[in-house]
C-alpha positions as CSV (number, residue, x, y, z in Angstrom):
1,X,11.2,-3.4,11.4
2,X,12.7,-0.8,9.5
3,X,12.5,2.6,10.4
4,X,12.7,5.9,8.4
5,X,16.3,6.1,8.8
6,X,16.8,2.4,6.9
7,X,13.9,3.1,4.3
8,X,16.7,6.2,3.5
9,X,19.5,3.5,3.3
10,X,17.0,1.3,1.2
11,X,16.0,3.8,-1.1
12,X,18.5,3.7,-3.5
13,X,18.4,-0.7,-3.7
14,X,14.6,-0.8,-3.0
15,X,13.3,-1.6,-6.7
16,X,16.0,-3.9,-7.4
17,X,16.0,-6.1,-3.8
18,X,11.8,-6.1,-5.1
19,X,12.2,-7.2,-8.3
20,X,14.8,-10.2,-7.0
21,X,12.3,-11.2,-4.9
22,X,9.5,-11.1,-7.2
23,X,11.4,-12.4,-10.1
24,X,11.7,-16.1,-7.3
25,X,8.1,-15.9,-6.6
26,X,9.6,-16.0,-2.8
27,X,8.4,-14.3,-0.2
28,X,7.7,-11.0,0.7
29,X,7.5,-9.9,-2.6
30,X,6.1,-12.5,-4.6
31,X,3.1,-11.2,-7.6
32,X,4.7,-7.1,-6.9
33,X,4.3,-6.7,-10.1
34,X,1.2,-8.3,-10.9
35,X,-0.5,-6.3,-7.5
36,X,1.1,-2.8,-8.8
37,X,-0.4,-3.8,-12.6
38,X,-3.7,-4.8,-11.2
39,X,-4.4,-1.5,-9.3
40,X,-2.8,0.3,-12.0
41,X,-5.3,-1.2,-14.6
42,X,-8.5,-0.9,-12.2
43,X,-7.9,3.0,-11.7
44,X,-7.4,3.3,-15.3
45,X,-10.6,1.5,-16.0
46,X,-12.8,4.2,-13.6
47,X,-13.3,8.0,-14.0
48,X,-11.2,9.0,-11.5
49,X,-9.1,12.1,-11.3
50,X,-7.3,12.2,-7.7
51,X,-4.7,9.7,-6.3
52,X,-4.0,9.5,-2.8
53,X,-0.6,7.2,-1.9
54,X,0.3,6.0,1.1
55,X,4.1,4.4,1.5
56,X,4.7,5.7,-2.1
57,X,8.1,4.7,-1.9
58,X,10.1,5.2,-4.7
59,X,6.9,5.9,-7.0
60,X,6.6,2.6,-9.2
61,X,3.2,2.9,-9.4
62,X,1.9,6.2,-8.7
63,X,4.6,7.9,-11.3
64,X,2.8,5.7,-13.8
65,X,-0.4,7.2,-12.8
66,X,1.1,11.0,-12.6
67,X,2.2,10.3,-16.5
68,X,-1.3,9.6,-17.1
69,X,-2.4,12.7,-15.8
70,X,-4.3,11.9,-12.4
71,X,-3.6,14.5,-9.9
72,X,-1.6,13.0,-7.4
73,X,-1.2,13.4,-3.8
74,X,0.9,11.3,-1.1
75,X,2.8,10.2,2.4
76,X,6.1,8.6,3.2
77,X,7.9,8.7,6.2
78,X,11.4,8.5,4.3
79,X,12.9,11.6,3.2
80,X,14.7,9.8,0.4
81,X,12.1,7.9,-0.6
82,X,10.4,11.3,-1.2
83,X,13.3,12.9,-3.0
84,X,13.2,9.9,-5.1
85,X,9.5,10.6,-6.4
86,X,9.5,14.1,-6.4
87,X,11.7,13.6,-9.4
88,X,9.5,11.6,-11.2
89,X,6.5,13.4,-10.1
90,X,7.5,17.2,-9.8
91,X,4.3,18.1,-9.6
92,X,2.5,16.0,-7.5
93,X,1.9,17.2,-3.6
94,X,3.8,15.0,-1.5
95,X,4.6,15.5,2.2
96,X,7.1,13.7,4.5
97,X,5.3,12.2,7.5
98,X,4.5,8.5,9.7
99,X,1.1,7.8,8.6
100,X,1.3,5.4,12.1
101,X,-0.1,8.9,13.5
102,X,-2.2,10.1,10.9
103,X,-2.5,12.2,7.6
104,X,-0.4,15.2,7.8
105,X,-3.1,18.7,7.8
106,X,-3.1,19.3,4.1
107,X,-4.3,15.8,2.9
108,X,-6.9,16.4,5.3
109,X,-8.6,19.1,3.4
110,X,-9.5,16.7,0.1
111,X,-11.4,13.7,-0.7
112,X,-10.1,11.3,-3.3
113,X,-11.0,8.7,-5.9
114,X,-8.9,6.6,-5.1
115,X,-6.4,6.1,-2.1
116,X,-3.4,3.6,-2.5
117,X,-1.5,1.7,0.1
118,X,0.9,-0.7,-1.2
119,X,3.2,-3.1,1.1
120,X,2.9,-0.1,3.6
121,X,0.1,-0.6,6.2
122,X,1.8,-3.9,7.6
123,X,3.7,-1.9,9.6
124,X,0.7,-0.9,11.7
125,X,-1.1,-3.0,14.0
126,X,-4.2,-4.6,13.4
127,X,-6.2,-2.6,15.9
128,X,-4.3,0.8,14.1
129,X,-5.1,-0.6,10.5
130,X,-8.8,-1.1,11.6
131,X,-9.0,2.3,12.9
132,X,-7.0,4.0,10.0
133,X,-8.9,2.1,7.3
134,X,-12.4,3.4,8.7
135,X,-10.9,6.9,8.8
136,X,-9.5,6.6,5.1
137,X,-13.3,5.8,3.9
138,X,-14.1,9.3,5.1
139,X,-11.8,10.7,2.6
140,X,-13.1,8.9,-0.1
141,X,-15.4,10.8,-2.3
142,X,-18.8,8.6,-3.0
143,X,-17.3,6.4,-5.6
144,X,-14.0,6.1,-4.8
145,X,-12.1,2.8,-3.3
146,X,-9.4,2.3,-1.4
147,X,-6.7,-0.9,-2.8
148,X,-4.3,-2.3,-0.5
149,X,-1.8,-4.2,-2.2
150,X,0.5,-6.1,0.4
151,X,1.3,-9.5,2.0
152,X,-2.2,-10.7,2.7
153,X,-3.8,-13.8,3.4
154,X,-6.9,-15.4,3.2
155,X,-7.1,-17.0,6.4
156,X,-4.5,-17.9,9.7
157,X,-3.8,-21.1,8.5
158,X,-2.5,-19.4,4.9
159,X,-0.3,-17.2,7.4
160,X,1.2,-19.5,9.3
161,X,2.1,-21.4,6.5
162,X,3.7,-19.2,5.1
163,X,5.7,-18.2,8.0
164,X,6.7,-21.8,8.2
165,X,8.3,-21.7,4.9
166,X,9.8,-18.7,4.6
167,X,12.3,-19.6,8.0
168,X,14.8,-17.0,9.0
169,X,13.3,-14.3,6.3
170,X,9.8,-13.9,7.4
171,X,10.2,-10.5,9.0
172,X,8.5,-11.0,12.8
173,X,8.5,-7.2,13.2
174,X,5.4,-6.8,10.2
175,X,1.7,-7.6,10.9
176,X,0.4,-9.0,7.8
177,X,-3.4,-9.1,7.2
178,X,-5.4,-12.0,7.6
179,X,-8.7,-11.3,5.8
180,X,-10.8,-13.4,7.8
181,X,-9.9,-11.7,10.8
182,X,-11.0,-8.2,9.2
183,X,-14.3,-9.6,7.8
184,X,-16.8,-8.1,10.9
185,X,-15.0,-4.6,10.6
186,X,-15.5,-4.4,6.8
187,X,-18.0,-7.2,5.5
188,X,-18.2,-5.5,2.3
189,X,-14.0,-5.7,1.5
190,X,-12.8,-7.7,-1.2
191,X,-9.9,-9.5,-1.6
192,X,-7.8,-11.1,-4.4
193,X,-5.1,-13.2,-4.0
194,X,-2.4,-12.8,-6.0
195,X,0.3,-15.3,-4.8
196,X,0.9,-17.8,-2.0
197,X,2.1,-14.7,-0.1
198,X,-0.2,-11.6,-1.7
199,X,-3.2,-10.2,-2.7
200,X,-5.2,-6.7,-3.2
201,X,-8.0,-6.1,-0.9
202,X,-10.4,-3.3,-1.9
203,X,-12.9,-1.2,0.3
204,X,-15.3,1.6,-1.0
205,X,-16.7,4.0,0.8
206,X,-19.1,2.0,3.5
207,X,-19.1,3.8,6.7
């Protein structure tokens, strides 16, 4: 698993080492582009006026939201990933931090409309996501939803096949969700698959 330190080194080949693998419709990042469009279009569709990211990364999405005027707030653990988005987003209130152990203090103090976590919160565990995920839908404000656009899959079976396929470059360090397994900790979420290998799951605000 990478750690801040090679999300630093990555930052400046991220888009382009996403976009190969997109491109193949291979694993890990098959339908990126499809999952980022998706929640783009959703939030677009709503009345919503706050952004929360988590994982920005380099921005893809949320810059495109910032051009459209949505007050944008956010997390990343990678100081260059940061520095990256801070130039396409100047404005936007973004703070260096491992969301593994929490929000930082200031995105504490808000709710949002809508809080983003793209290809990010398979670096927790399943117990952590559980955990962080009921904590996120305090945040929310009353019709506001949280989208989670990763490597998901419907079921175990989905997962493993997966694994199987992919050989030497399924990463073994990254917990991918498996939405059955979530279903009696959020019966309400919903879940879209995207590709063999993705999908968005979305949760409102059901304590």
């Amino acid at each position: 698993m990478l750690t801040n330190k090679g999300f630093d080194f990555w930052s400046k080949e991220y888009d382009k080492s996403v976009e190969i693998s997109n491109n193949d419709g291979s694993y890990p990042f098959a339908g990126y582009n499809n999952i980022l469009n998706e929640i783009y279009n959703d939030i677009l569709s709503k009345s919503y006026s706050n952004i929360l990211d988590l994982g920005f990364g380099t921005g893809t999405l949320t810059s495109r939201l910032y051009e459209c005027g949505y007050k944008v707030y956010g997390q990343d653990f990678s100081k260059k990933m940061l520095e990256v988005s801070k130039e396409k987003m100047p404005h936007a209130k973004l703070y260096l931090g491992d969301f593994s152990n929490g929000l930082v203090d200031p995105l504490l103090e808000h709710k949002y409309d809508a809080i983003i976590a793209t290809y990010s919160l398979h670096h927790l565990t399943n117990k952590k996501k559980i955990k962080f995920l009921k904590d996120l839908q305090k945040l929310l404000n009353n019709k506001g939803c949280i989208y989670i656009g990763d490597i998901i899959f419907s079921s175990r079976k989905e997962h493993d096949k997966c694994m199987i396929d992919a050989k030497n470059e399924w990463d073994k360090d990254e917990i991918y969700f498996v939405v059955d397994e979530f279903k009696d900790y959020f019966p309400k979420m919903k879940f879209k698959k995207i590709s063999d290998c993705s999908g968005i799951i979305t949760l409102n605000k059901y304590i």
